[in-house]
C-alpha positions in Angstrom: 140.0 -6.2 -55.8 139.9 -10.0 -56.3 141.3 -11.2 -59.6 140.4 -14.8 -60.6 143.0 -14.7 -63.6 142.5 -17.3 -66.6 144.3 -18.0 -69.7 143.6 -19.3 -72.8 146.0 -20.3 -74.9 143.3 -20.3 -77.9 144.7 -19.6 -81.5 142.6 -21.9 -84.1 140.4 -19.1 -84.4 142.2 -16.7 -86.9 144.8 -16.5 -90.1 147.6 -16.0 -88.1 149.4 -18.5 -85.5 151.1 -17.1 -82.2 147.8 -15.4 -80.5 147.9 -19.4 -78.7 151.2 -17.8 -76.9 149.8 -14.6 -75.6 149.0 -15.8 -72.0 152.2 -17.0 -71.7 153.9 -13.8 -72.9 152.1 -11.2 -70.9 152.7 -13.4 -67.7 156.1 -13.1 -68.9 156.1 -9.4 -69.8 155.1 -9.1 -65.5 151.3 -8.7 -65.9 150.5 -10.7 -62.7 153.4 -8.8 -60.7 151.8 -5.8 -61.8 148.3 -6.5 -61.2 149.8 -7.6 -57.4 151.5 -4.3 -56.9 149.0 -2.4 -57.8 147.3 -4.1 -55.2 145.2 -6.5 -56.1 144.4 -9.8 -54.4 144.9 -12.5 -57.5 144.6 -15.8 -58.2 146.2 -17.3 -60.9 143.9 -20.2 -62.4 146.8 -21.2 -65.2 145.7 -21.7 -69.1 143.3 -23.6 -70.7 145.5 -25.5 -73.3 144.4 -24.4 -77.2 146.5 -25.8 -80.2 148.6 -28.6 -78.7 145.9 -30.2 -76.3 143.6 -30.3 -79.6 146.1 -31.5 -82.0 143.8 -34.9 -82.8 140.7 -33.3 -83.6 139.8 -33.6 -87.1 137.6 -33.0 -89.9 135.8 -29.0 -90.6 133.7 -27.7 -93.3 135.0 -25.6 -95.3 133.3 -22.7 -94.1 134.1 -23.0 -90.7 138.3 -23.4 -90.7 139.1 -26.4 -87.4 135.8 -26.2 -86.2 136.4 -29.5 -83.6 139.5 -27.9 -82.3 137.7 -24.8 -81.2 134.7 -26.6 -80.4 137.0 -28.6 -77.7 138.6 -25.3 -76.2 135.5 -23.6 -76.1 133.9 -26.5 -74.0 136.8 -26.3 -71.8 136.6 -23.0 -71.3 132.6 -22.9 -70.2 133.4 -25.4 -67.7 136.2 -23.5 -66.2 134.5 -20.0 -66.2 130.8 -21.5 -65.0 133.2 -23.2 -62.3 134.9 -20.0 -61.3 132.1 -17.8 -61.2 129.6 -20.3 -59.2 132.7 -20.7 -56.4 133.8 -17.1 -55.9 130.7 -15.2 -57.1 132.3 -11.9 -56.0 135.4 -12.1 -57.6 136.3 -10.0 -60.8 136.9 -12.8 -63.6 140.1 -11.9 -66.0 140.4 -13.9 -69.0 143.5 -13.2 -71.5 144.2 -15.1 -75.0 144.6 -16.0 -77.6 142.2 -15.2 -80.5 139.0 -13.7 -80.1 137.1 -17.8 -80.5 137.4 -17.9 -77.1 134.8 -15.7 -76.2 132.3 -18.5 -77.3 133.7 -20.4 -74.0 133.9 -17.4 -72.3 129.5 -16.2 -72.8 129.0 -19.4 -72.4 130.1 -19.8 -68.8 128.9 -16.5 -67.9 125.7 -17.0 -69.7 124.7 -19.7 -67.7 126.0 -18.4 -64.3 124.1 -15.2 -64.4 120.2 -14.8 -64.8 120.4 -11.9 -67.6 123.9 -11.0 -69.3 124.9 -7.3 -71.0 128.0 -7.4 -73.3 130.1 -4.3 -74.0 132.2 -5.8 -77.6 135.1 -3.2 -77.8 136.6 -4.3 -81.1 137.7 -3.4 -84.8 135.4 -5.8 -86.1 132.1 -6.9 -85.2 132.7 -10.3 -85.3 129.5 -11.0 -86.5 129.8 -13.3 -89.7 127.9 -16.5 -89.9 129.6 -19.9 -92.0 127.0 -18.7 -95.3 128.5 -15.1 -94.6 132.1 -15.5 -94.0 134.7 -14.5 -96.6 137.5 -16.2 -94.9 136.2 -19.1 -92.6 138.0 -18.0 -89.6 135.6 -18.8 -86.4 136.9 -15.4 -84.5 134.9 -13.8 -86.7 132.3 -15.4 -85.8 132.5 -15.3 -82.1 129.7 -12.7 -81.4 127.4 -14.1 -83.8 127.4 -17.9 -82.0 126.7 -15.6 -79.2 123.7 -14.2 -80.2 122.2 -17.3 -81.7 123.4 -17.4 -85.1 126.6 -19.6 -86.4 127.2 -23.5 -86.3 124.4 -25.4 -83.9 127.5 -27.2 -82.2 129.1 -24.0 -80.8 125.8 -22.8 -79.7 125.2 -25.6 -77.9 128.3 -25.7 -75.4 125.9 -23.8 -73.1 122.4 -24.3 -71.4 121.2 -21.3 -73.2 120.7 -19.8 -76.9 121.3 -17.3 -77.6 123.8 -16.8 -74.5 123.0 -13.5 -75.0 120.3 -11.2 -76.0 121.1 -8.8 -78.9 119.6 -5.6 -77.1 121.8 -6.4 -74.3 124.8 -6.2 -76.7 126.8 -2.7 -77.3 129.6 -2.8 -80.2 132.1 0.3 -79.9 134.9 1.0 -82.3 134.4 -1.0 -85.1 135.8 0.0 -88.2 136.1 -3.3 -90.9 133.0 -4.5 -91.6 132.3 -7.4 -94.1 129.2 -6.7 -96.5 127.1 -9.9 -94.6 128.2 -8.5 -91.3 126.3 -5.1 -92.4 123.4 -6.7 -93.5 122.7 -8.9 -90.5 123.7 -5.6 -88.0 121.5 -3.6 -89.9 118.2 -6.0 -89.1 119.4 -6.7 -85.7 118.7 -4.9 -82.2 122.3 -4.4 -81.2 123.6 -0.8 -80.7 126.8 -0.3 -83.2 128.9 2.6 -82.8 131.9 3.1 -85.0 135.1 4.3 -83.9 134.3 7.8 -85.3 131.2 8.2 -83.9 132.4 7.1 -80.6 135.3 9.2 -80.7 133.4 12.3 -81.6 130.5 11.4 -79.1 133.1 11.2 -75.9 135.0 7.7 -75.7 135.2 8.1 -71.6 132.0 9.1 -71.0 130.0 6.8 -73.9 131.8 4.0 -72.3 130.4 4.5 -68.8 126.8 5.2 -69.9 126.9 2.2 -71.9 127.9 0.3 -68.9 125.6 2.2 -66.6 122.5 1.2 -68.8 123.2 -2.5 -69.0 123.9 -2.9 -65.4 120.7 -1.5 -65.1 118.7 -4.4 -67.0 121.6 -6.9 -66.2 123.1 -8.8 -63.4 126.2 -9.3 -64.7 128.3 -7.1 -67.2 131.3 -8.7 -69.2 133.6 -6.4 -71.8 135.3 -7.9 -74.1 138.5 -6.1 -75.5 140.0 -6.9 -78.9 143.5 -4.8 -78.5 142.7 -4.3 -82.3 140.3 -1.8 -81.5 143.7 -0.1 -81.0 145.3 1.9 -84.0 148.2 -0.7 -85.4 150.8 2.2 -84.8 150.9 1.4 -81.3 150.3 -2.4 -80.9 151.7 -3.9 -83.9 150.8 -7.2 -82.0 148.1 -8.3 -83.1 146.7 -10.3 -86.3 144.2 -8.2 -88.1 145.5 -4.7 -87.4 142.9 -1.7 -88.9 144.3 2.0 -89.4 142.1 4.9 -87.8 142.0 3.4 -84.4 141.9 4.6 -80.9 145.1 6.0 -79.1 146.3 4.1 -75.6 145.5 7.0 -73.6 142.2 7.1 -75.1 141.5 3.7 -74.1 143.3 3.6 -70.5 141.4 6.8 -69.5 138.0 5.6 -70.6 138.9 1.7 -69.1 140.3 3.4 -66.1 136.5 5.8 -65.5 134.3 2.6 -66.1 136.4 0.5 -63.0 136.0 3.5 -60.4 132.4 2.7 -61.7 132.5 -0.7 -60.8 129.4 -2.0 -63.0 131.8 -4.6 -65.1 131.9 -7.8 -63.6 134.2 -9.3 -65.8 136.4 -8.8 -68.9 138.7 -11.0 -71.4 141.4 -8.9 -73.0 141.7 -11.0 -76.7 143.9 -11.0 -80.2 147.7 -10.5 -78.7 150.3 -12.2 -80.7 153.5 -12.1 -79.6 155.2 -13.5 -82.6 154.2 -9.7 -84.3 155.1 -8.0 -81.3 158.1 -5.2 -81.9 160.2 -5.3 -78.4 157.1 -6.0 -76.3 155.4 -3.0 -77.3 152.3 -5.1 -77.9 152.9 -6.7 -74.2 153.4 -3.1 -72.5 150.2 -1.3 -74.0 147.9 -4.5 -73.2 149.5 -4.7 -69.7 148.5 -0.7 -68.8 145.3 -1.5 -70.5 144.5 -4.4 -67.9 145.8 -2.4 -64.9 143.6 0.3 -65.9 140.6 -1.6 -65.7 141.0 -4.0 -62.6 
């Protein structure tokens, strides 16, 4: 397979700092060396620079905590993956962070690369709070929402299109924290929601490929985006807004492993490692097999 690798070292986005350093680390932890044993043909595009290359930008509502200096990654990050994807089409586009902002950048790019997009949002959370609904003001909670057409006008507007994606071509698996405005707005919405329960009792391996077999069948290009807190905190201990009752690593690596021999996911950003709450690399390891599984 041909990896296009990109980093970004995004970490505005949540409560916590350190999720900036997670490219860094899980290049440092081997991920590339593995990826390249295992085979694959990769290219290593580097990181686009979060905290430290924002460090001017000023001035956020209070509802929306350093708005410009995600707005600035974010635009950085379109421009990088709509590059990437219109010069090696074929290639599989790996994207690591940093906090879970950066899929805004991320839609964006493939949004406007692609004619229709289908999102599989593998996650504790749903991510779908707006700046009325949010109780805390962190913009990776809001990450899904700008993507559907909802949030702050300026984050919506980094791309050609809004929404960058539509909501019936959205699937959410393994949430289990849900904010009371979250509910509300998922409950009138046309996105399928399945809880990490549900999914666990309904087959994780084989929910996980149908999902991805039915939007490839209405899409041209399927992205997955993976928040390692989807994860129960036992196991990655990494990662800033941990949630108890979560999915086992073999759980995950077997159903990620079934949906690459399927080959219907055309790219994926692996989000929300944070070194600095990392116990011995732990974090690093499970996130690494996680990756290998699905390239």
């Amino acid at each position: 397979m041909n990896i296009k690798l990109l980093g970004i070292a995004a970490g505005r986005g949540g409560a916590k700092s350190g999720a900036e350093d997670g490219p860094f680390a899980l290049r440092q932890h081997g991920l590339v060396e593995r990826l390249a044993a295992d085979g694959a043909d990769i290219e290593d595009l580097g990181d686009i620079p979060g905290v430290y290359e924002t460090r001017f930008a000023r001035g956020f509502p209070a509802s929306m905590n350093f708005l410009p200096n995600i707005l600035q990654v974010n635009r950085h990050t379109h421009a990088c993956v709509l590059g990437t994807r219109r010069k090696s089409p074929g290639a599989f586009l790996l994207v690591i962070g940093g906090d879970h902002s950066l899929a805004i950048g991320v839609l964006a790019g493939l949004s406007d690369s692609c004619a229709r997009l289908g999102l599989i949002w593998i996650d504790a959370h749903p991510d779908f709070n707006t700046p009325r609904s949010t109780p805390s003001g962190n913009i990776h909670g809001m990450s899904l929402a700008v993507a559907c057409g909802l949030a702050h006008p300026s984050l919506r507007g980094i791309a050609d299109r809004d929404p960058l994606v539509a909501k019936e071509d959205v699937v959410l698996l393994g949430c289990r924290d849900i904010d009371v405005g979250e509910k509300r707005a998922l409950e009138s919405s046309r996105m399928s929601l399945m809880m990490a329960d549900q999914w666990r009792a309904n087959g994780i391996t084989d929910t996980l490929v149908q999902v991805a077999r039915s939007l490839s069948q209405r899409c041209d290009h399927v992205h997955l985006s993976l928040d390692i807190d989807v994860l129960d905190p036992r196991y990655v201990p990494g990662t800033g807004t941990p949630v108890a009752d979560g999915l086992t690593p073999d759980e995950l690596r077997s159903a990620l492993a079934a949906l690459a021999s399927e080959q219907l996911v055309h790219s994926a950003e692996i989000v929300e490692y944070n070194p600095k709450l990392d116990e011995n690399g732990r974090t690093a390891a499970v996130t690494i097999d996680l990756i290998t599984a699905l390239v």
